[in-house]
C-alpha positions as CSV (number, residue, x, y, z in Angstrom):
1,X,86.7,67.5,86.0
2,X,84.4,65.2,87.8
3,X,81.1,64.4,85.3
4,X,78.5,65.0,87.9
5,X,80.3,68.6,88.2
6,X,79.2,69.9,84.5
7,X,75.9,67.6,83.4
8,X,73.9,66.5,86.1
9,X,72.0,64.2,84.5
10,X,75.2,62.6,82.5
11,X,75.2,59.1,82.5
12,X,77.2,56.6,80.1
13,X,76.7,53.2,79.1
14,X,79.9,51.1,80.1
15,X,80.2,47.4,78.9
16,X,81.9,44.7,81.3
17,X,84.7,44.5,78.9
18,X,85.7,48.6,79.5
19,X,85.4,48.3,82.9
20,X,87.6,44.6,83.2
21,X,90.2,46.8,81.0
22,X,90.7,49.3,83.8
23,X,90.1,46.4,86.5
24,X,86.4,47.2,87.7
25,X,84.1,45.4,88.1
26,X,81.1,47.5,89.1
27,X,80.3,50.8,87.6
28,X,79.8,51.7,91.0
29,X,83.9,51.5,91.5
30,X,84.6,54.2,88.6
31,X,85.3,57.4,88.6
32,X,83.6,59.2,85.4
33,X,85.7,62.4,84.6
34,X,85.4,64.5,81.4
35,X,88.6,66.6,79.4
36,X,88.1,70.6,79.2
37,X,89.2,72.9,76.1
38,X,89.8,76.1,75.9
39,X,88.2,77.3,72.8
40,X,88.3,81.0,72.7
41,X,87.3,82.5,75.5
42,X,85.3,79.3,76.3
43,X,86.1,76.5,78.4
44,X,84.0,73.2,76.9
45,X,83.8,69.4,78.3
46,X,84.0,66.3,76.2
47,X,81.2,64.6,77.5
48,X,80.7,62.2,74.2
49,X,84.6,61.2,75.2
50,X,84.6,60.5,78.8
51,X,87.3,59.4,81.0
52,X,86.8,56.1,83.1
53,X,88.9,55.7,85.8
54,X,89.8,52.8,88.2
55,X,92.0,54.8,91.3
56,X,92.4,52.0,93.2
57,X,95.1,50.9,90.5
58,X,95.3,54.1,88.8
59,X,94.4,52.5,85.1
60,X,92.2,54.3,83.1
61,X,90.9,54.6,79.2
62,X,88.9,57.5,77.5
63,X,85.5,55.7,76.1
64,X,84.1,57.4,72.9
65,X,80.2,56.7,73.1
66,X,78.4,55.6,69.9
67,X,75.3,57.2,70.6
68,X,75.2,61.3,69.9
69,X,73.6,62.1,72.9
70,X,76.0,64.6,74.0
71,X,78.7,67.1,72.4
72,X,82.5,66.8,72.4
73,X,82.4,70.7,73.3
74,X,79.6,71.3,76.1
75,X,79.8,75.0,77.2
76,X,81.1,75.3,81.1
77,X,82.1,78.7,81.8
78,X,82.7,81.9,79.3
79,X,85.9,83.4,80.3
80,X,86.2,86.9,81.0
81,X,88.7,90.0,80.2
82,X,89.6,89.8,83.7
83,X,90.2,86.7,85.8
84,X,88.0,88.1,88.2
85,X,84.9,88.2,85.9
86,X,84.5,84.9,84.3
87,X,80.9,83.9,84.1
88,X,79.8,80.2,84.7
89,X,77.3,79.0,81.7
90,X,76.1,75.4,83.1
């Protein structure tokens, strides 16, 4: 799931070595994406364990940020009985 999609205020701080590791660059190249769970009847994103992607050559890593800023399981959407009825929390 695209970052901007869940937090839109998310940003990371990506050093010159992460982004030569994927083949970047520029920031401005990556694509930013974040893992989703199921826990329960939640669905959380990783956002403290981002993906960076290059998709011009299809290389990417998972980054683990130092600072605490955001959680590993940031509510997105409560899922419902029903498919029908699930309820978006962010």
């Amino acid at each position: 799931m695209r970052s901007a999609a869940v937090c839109a205020d998310y940003q990371i701080n990506v050093k010159s070595d992460d982004l030569a590791e994927v083949g970047l660059t520029d920031m401005k190249l990556a694509q930013v994406m974040i893992i989703v769970n199921k826990v329960g009847r939640m669905l959380t994103g990783n956002l403290q364990g981002p993906l960076l992607i290059n998709a011009a050559n299809r290389q990417a890593r998972q980054m683990v940020l130092a600072e605490r800023k955001y959680s590993t399981r940031h509510p997105l959407i409560e899922l419902a009985e029903r498919k029908d009825q699930a309820h978006r929390i962010a």
